[in-house]
N, C-alpha and C positions, 0 to 999 in steps of 0.2 A: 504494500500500500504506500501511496507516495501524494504530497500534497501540493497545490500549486496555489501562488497567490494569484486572484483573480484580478484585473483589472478591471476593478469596479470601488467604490465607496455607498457605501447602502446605510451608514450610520451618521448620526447629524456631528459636528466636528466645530471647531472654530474659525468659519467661514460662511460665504453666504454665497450662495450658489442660483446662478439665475437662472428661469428659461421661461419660455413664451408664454405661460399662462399665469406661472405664481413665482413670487422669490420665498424661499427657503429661509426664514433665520434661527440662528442655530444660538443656542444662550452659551454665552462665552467664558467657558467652564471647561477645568481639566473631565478626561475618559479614560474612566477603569474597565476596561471587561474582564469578564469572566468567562476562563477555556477551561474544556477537559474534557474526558470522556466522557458517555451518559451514562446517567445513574451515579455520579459520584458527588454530588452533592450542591453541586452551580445553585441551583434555583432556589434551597433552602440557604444556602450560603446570603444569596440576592435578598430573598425577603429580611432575612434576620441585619443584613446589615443597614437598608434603606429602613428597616421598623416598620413596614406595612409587607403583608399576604399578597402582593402583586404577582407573583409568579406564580403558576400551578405546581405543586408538588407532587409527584406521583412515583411509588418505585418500578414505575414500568419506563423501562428506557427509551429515551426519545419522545419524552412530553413537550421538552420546550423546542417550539419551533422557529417563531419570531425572535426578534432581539428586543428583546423589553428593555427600557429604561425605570432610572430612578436616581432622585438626588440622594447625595448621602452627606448630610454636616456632624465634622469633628475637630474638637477643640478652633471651632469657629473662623472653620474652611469648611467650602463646597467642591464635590466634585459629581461628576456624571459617570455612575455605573448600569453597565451593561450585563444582562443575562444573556448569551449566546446557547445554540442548542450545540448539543454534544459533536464531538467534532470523532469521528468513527466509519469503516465504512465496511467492516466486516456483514458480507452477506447485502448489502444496501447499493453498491456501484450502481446499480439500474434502477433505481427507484430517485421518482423527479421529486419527492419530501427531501430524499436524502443529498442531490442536488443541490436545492433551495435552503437547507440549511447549513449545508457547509458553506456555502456562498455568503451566508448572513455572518455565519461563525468569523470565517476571514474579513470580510469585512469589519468585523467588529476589531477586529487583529489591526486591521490597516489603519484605523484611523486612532486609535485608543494612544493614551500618553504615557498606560503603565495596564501589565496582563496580570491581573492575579491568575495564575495555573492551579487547578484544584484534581487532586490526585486521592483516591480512595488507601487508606491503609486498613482494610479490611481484605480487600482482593491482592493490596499490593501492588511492586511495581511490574507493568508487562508493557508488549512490543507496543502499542497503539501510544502509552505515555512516552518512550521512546521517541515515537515519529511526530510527535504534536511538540516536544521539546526540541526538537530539532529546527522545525516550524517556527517556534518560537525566537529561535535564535537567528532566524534569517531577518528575521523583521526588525532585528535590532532596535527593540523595546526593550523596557526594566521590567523585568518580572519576578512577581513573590510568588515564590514555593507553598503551597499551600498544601497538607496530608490533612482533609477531612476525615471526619468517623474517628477523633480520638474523645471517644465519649467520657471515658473512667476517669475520675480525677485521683491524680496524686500517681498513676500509675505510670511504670516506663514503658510507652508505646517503643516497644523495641525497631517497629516495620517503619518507623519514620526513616531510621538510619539507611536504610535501602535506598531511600531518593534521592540521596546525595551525587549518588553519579549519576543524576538528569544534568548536571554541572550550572544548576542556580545557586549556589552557596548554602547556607541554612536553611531547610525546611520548619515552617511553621507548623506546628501541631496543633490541631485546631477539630472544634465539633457545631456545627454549622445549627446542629438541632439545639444545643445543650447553651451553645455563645460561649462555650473555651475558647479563648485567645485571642477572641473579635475583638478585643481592644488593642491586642500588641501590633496585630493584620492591620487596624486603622491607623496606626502610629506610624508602621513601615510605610502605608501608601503614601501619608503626608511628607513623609519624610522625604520622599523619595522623588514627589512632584513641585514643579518650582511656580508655586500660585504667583507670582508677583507680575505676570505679564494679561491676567485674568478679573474680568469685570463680570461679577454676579448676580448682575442686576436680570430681573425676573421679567423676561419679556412680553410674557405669555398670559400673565395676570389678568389682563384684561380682555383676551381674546374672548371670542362665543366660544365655546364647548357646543362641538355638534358631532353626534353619534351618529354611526352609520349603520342599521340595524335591517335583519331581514333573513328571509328562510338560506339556509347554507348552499350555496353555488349561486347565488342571484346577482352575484358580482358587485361585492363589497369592496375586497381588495383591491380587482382592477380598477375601480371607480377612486381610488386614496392613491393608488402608484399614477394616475391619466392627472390628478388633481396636482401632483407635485414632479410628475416627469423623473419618476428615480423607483426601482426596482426596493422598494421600501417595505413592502410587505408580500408575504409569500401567495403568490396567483397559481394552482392549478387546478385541475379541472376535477380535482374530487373534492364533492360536498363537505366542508366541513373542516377543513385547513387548518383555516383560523380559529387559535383555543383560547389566546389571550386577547384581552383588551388593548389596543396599543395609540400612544397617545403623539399625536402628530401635530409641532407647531409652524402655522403658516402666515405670514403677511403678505400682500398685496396691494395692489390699489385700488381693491373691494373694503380692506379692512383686515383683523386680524381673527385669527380661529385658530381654534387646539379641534383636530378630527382625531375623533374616538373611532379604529376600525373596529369590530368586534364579531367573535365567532357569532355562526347560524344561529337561531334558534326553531328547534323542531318540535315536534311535536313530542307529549311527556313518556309514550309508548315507545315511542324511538332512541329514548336518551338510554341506550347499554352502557356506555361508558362510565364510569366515574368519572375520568376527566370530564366526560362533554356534559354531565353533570355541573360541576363547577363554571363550566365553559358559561352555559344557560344564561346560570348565576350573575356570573360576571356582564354579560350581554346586560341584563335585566338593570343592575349595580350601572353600568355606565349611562344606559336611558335616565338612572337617577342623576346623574351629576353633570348633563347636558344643561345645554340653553334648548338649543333646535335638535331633533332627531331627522334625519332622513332615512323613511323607511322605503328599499330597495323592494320592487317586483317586476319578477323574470316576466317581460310582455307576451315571450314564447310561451309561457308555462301560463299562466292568467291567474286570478286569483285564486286563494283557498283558504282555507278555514282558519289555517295556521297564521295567515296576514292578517285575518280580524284579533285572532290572541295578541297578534304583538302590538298592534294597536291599542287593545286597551291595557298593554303596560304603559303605553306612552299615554296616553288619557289619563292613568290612575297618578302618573306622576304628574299630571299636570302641563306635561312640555310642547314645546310649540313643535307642527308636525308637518312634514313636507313627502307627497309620494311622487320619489322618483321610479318613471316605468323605463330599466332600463332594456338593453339590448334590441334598441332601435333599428337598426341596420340590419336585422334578424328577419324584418318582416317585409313583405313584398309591400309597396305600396302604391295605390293610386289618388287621383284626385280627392278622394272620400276618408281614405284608410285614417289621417287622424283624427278627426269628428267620429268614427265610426269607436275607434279606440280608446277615445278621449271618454265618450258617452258612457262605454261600457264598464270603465276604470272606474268614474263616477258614481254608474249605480251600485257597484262594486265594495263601493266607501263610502253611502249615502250617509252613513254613522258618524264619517267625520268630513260633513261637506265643506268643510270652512277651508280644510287641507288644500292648498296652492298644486296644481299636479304638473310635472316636468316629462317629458319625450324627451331619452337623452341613448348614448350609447357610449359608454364606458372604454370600450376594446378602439373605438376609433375616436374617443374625445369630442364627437358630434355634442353638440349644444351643452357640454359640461360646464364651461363657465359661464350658463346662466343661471346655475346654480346660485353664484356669490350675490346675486341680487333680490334674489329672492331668499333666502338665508336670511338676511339684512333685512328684508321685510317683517317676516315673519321673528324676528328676534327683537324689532321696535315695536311689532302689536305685542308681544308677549310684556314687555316692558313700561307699555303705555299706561301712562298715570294722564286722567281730565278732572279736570278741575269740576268742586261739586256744582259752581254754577252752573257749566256748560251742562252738566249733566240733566242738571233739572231744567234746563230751557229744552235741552232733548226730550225727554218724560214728559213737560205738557204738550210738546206738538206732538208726538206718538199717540200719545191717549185722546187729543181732538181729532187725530185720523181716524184711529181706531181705539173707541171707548171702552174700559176696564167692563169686564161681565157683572154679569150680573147671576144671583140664586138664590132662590123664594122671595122675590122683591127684593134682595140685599145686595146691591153694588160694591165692588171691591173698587177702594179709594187707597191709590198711592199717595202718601203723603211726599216722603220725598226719598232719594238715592244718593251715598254716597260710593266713591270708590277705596276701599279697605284695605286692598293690597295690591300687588302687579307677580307675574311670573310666575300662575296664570293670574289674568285681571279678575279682581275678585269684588262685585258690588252689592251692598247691603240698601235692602228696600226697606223702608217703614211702611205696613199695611194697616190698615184696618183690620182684615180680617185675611189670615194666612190660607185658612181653607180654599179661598174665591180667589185666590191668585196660584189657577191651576194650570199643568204644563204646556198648553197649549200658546195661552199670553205671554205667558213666561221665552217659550221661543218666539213668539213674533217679536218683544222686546231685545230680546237678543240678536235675532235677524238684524232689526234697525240699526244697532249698534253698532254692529259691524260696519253695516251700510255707510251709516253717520261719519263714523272714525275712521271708517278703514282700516278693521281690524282683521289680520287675516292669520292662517294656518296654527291658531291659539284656540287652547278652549278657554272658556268664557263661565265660570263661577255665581253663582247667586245667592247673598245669604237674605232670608226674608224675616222682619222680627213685625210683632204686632205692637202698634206702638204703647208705648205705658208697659210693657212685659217683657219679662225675660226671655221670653217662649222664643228658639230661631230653629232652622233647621238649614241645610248644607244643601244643595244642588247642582 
């Protein structure tokens, strides 16, 4: 087995890299990856040292795919570490996973400022840590020695001493589960890297968070590698690739965004894996920490059941929603064909009509960057705060178009509407009587609103209190 450096950079670096649709900026911070073989402990190593569960852990080899990121601050320095998947290729040469991950692996190699090398002293040293340190030493990087699985305290891990002739000087003994030596490990990296030419200011703070959600193969991935023009996240044609969440930041002359790629999510019969379990999870997890969602439908495939569940993850959180129908280019079209597709997408998501809908194609960058404006739409109604007066000059011309009902002679009387909160807009009515303001007015009111404000691809909140009582309830 023999490795070669790819001529490519797949990981964000200290640079800012342009191309025709988006610039790249990259937060100007030292990069640690993490190499080794799978199953030796990279991922738990990853979480325990950034202090969040960002990585999947799993003892089946070859969970991690992507190259996750994560800051990690110690003694009041920042750096940028890398998860890479296992770098191995026993029995895998022909397999495009195993392709795309060593390609992510080296790339992580290429651009990083220091490797931590993680090597198992439970199995010991053999030929694959051999060829990976060999690797290592072409790239003429600093790297720490790292023997995970020295769990025992106080015991002489004898199998450390074997690492020595990888020829990195001192192996660290260390237990990635337990946090033996993660502080000496943090000591060595600062040590070792020269912060002084580094500004860590947070660039990304203020972008939109938009997730990119949708049933597995719908073209997630390629729709995040067409949006930044770089081999960023793993594209192949089996369902279900993508296991982590991975957090992409972009500025433009749209604005700025962090895209959340995130694995499929299928249906709960279908989830065998444990990992794709977690995977779900995490998909679910980033709809929460979004501004806008974009949820992905294969135009070829059309709707299904499974595109209403994940909509009302995105309803239940609240977040503003956009459907993009990709794989445009897929379809024959005539005069008619978008109206016809358009109409049917529609009745399709009648549930969430408010939803802006996009005809795009991913695989050829067809209408992708109309994305960013609509994005930007849909993240100012989500946002949108009106003043209580405008509001109630809205409320009496709605109700003299169309007057409040009436039941057993008893007219429901708005008194008046404030706005309560934003992201989703949330307005509070003073009724008379809550009964009489049933769902029907209730949506024609919220219809108008939109109409009025221009609020779009947000859902739209009601709380209704009787006036003089406590009494509310949630809509």
């Amino acid at each position: 087995m023999s490795f070669s450096v790819y001529n490519t950079c797949v990981i964000f670096y200290n640079k800012v890299y342009k191309y025709s649709l988006v610039e790249v900026f990259i937060l100007s911070v030292p990069v640690v990856a993490i190499v080794g073989r799978p199953n030796v402990g990279k991922s738990a190593l990853f979480n325990k040292l950034v202090g969040k569960k960002i990585a999947i852990t799993s003892g089946i080899a070859g969970t991690t795919r992507d190259s996750l990121e994560g800051v990690v601050t110690w003694q009041n320095k920042k750096f940028k570490l890398l998860d890479t998947g296992g770098l191995n290729s026993a029995g895998q040469e022909n397999s495009d996973i195993y392709h795309f991950v060593k390609k992510q692996a080296l790339g992580g190699i290429r651009v990083s400022n220091l490797i931590v090398f993680v090597v198992d002293v439970r199995q010991g040293l053999n030929r694959a840590d051999e060829e990976i340190a060999m690797l290592l030493k072409k790239s003429q990087k600093p790297v720490v020695l790292c023997v995970n699985k020295c769990d025992a305290i106080g015991a002489s891990n004898l199998g450390v001493y074997e690492f020595y002739s990888l020829g990195f000087g001192d192996p660290l003994a260390i237990s990635a589960t337990h946090g033996h030596g993660t502080g000496d490990l943090l000591d060595k990296i600062c040590n070792l890297i020269d912060f002084s030419e580094n500004d860590t200011a947070n660039l990304n703070i203020n972008s939109i968070k938009v997730a990119v959600v949708g049933k597995p193969n719908a073209g997630k991935s390629t729709l995040i590698n067409k949006i930044i023009n770089k081999d960023r996240c793993i594209v192949t044609d089996i369902p279900g690739t993508t296991r982590d969440s991975l957090d992409i930041f972009l500025e433009n002359s749209f604005g700025s965004y962090t895209f959340i790629d995130t694995a499929g999510i299928r249906k709960r019969k279908k989830i065998s894996e444990e990992i794709e379990k977690y995977s779900v999870l995490r998909s679910k997890m980033a709809i929460e920490r979004s501004n806008v969602c974009l949820l992905l439908v294969d135009i070829t495939q059309g709707y299904s059941e499974q595109d209403s569940k994940i909509v009302e993850e995105i309803v239940k959180a609240g977040k503003g929603c956009i459907i993009v129908a990709n794989k445009w280019d897929a379809v024959e079209k005539d005069t008619y064909t978008m109206k016809i597709y358009e109409k049917n997408v529609l009745s399709d998501f009648s549930f969430i009509k408010y939803a802006p809908l996009i005809f795009i194609s991913a695989k050829t960058g067809q209408k992708v960057s109309d994305i960013f404006n609509v994005i930007n739409s849909v993240y100012e109604s989500c946002n949108l705060r009106i003043p209580t007066g405008k509001l109630n000059n809205f409320l009496e011309n709605v109700t003299a178009k169309v007057p409040p009902p009436t039941h057993k002679g008893k007219r429901l009387k708005i008194f008046y509407v404030t706005q309560a909160s934003v992201a989703p807009p949330n307005f509070v009515f003073f009724v008379n009587s809550e009964s009489l303001f049933h769902f029907s007015y209730r949506r024609y009111i919220e219809n108008q609103l939109r109409e009025a404000f221009h609020i779009v691809g947000t859902p739209i909140k009601f709380l209704v209190r009787e006036k003089n009582s406590y009494k509310n309830r949630n809509s």
